[in-house]
Phi, psi and omega in degrees: 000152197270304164340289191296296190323309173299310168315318191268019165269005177232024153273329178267325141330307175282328186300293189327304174327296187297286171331316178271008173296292148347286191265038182217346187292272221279059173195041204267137189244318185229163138175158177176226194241153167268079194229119154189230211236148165244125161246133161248192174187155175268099151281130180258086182271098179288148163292166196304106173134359175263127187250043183238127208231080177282131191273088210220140195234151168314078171297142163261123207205164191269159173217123208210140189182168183238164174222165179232129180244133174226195196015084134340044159259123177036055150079051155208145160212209207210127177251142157217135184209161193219115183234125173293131152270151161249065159315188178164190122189144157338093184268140134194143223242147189253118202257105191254171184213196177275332172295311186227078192296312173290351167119187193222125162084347206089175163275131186279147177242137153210197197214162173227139174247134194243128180216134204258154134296138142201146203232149202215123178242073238236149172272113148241134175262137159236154196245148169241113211235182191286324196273351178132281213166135172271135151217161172236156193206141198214158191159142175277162169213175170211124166252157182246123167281090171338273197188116158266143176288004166244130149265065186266168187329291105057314226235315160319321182233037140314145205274162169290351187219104154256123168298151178187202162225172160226141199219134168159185191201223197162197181198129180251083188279149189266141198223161181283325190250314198251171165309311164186168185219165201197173159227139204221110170254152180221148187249107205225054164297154195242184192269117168114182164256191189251305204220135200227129141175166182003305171331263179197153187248119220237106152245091205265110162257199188147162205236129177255153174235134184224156143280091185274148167257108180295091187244000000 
């Protein structure tokens, strides 16, 4: 069942988190919250000889996690963080008819939304600068795929779980009201396809821009 599986995957998930935290509390340097936006999108790769050409754009969407920085050595650390994503992406389809091959109205646009559990194991190197800190962040990740809010087929069988990774870095200020506060953008293509078969191949990437919170 898709159900169980997405549970104990995200029971394995929160275990993992809790172990590097743990064996890591006396070296804990940060930690607090992650809220800003994701963009993603679906490439839709048909096979050679299918004369079907689907048009797809970013959809924007929410992203919202806590994170922990720990092992503190010589301007390196270790980020491990667990964030809800609002994935997705953007269609636009031209409603043509025999009469009218070029279309009717232009093109319509709508969006489909996918939304991931994902947990993150990112190495940050940091630079320390007069205004606070530079960092950069690299890293395996795995999302557990939740639930799309359109549920057309398609969407049934994606698979629950994709690897990938994230790259991308930021800047962090010492703040009056939280400990510090920063921005961070990330680049998170995943390994594999969402969907595979004769047919056609389903490849998902996307971009997070966050507001880290220092708490």
């Amino acid at each position: 069942m898709k159900i169980q599986r997405i549970f104990f995957s995200i029971i394995f998930m929160t275990l993992l988190l809790y172990i590097f935290i743990v064996d890591s509390s006396g070296q804990v340097r940060s930690y607090g919250l992650k809220i800003g936006t994701v963009a993603s999108r679906l490439d839709f790769d048909y096979a050679t000889g299918l004369d079907i050409n689907i048009n797809t754009y970013y959809r924007w969407g929410a992203n919202i996690g806590f994170y922990v920085e720990v092992l503190d050595i010589s301007n390196l650390s270790v980020i491990g963080s667990l964030d809800y994503t609002q994935k997705g992406v953007g269609f636009k389809l031209i409603e043509s008819t025999p009469a009218h091959p070029e279309g009717i109205d232009g093109p319509k646009s709508f969006a489909d939304e996918l939304d991931y559990l994902s947990l993150s194991i990112l190495l940050k190197p940091r630079i320390d600068v007069q205004f606070g800190e530079i960092y950069f962040i690299a890293g395996p990740r795995l999302d557990v795929f939740l639930r799309a809010l359109n549920e057309t087929s398609i969407y049934t069988h994606f698979r629950d779980g994709a690897y990938g990774i994230t790259i991308g870095g930021g800047f962090m200020v010492p703040d009056v009201v939280a400990r510090g506060v920063g921005l961070e953008i990330q680049y998170s293509p995943n390994f594999g396809k969402e969907y595979t078969s004769d047919k056609l191949n389903i490849k998902e990437t996307s971009v997070q821009i966050l507001l880290l919170i220092e708490l």
